[in-house]
C-alpha positions, 0 to 999 in steps of 0.5 A, a space after each residue: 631740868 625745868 625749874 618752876 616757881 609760882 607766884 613768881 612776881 611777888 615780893 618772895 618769888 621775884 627774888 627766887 626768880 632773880 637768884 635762879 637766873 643767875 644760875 640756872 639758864 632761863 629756857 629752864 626756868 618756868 614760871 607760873 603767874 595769875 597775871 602773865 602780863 606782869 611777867 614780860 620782863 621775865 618773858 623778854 629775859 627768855 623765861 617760859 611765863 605761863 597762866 597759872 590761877 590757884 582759884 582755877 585749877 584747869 590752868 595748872 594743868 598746863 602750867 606745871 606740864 614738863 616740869 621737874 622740880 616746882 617750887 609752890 609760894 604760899 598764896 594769901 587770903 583766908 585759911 580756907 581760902 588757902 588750903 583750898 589752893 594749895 590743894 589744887 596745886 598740890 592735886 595739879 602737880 600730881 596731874 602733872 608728874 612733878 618730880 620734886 615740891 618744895 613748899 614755903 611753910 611756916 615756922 614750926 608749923 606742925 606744933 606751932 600755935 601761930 593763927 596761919 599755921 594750920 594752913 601750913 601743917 594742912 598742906 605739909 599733908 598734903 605734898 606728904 600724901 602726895 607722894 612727891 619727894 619734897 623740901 619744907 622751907 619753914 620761914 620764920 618772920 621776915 623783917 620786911 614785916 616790921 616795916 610798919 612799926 618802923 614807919 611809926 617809929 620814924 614818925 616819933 611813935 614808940 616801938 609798940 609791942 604786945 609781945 612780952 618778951 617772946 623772941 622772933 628768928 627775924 632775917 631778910 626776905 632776900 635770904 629766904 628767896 635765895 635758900 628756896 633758890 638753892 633748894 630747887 637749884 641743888 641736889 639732895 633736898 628730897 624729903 626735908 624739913 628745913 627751920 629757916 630763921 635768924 637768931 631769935 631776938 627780942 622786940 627790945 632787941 630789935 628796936 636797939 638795933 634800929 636805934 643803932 641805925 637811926 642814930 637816936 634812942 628808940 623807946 619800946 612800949 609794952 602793952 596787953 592785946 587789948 591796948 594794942 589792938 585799940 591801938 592798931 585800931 586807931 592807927 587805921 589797921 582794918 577792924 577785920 585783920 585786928 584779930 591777925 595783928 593781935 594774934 602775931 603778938 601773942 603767938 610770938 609772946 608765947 615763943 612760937 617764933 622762938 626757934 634756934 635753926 642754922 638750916 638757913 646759913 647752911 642752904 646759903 653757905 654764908 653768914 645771913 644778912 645782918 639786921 642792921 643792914 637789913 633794917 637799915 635798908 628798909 629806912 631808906 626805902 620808906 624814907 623814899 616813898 
């Protein structure tokens, strides 16, 4: 069975790649890159790396031949931007005779008022009428998101917040990467929705924790969007992605992250890793750059 993973030298599609080979024989593994040449390390780890570019659908054409089971990672930019691409993997996986997608979605995407789920819920539809079995892995927020707030904070600014009391399913990026691992690895997955989250808590709860690990009071302060994104604004976040920031915090205040699931302990049969640890990590390596 050949297992394949788009985007596999980012931050998700590292880990899935990393988690798979630990289970899954490396002549089995594809991997579909922009960029084939920062993938040698998987290349000289006996791992099929093939050119695979979104923005150029001819080379999925090749680089989804023979596979099985694809795993497609969510690409970045722009909503059109976005779904233009996913509809070329999508249409290119079809070319292909793909056997099974499984798809990084966004939380709740086919109701949720979050800015980015439109593209979700729009490529949902399209693996739908694709008529490929499929798995929707609906990944709430990671916390490596938070990584910036945290900076701020180990820089003696307050955990700043515009998000009320709205609560967010919070886990680590690690646990994501392994649930989407045992998707593709596993049996039994065709045709499901999976609400992957931590237990939904709030900023305040949040910043409490990472007071607990710095070992010091954190205070949170809580603004309306229009002071938050002066504020953003000051602190150097780009004009044009203000309305991005201001939007999370909205759409969290609004309880678009709020979303109860244990689909993500089930698909890694253990307990998730707990915020503190995974905070406390994210210390360290800012602390290291």
């Amino acid at each position: 069975m050949k297992i394949a993973v788009t985007g596999a030298t980012g931050q998700l599609g590292s880990i899935v790649v990393d988690t798979l080979l630990a289970s899954v024989p490396a002549q089995d593994l594809i991997v579909s890159v922009r960029n084939p040449e920062k993938a040698e390390g998987l290349r000289n780890r006996g791992v099929d790396v093939r050119h695979g570019d979104f923005d150029k659908p001819e080379t999925l054409d090749q680089a989804f031949a023979g596979v099985d089971r694809l795993l497609i990672i969510s690409a970045d930019g722009d909503n059109d931007t976005r779904i233009r691409q996913h509809k070329a993997a999508v249409d290119a996986a079809v070319r292909a005779g793909v056997g099974f997608i499984a798809y990084t979605s966004a939380a709740n995407a086919a109701d949720s008022t979050l800015f980015l789920a439109p593209v979700h819920r729009i490529t949902e539809e399209f693996i739908r009428e694709s008529g490929i079995p499929y798995s929707f892995l609906r990944n709430n927020w990671y916390l490596e998101n938070e990584a910036g707030t945290i900076q701020s904070v180990l820089a003696g600014a307050p955990w700043l917040t515009s998000a009320g009391s709205g609560k967010v399913g919070w886990a680590a990026r690690a646990d994501y990467a392994q649930a989407a691992a045992a998707v593709l690895s596993g049996e039994g997955h065709e045709n499901t929705i999976y609400e992957l989250s931590g237990k939904p808590i709030t900023q305040e709860e949040l910043a409490a924790i990472l007071a607990e690990v710095l070992g010091k009071d954190v205070p949170v302060q809580q603004v309306d969007d229009a002071a938050y994104a002066e504020i953003m604004l000051g602190a150097g976040v780009p004009e044009g992605a203000i309305p991005i920031v201001v939007g999370i915090q909205q759409a969290i205040r609004e309880g678009a992250l709020d979303i109860a699931s244990n689909d993500l302990e089930m698909l890694l049969k253990r307990p998730l890793t707990p915020l503190n640890q995974g905070i406390s990590e994210l210390v360290k390596q800012i602390q290291a750059s």
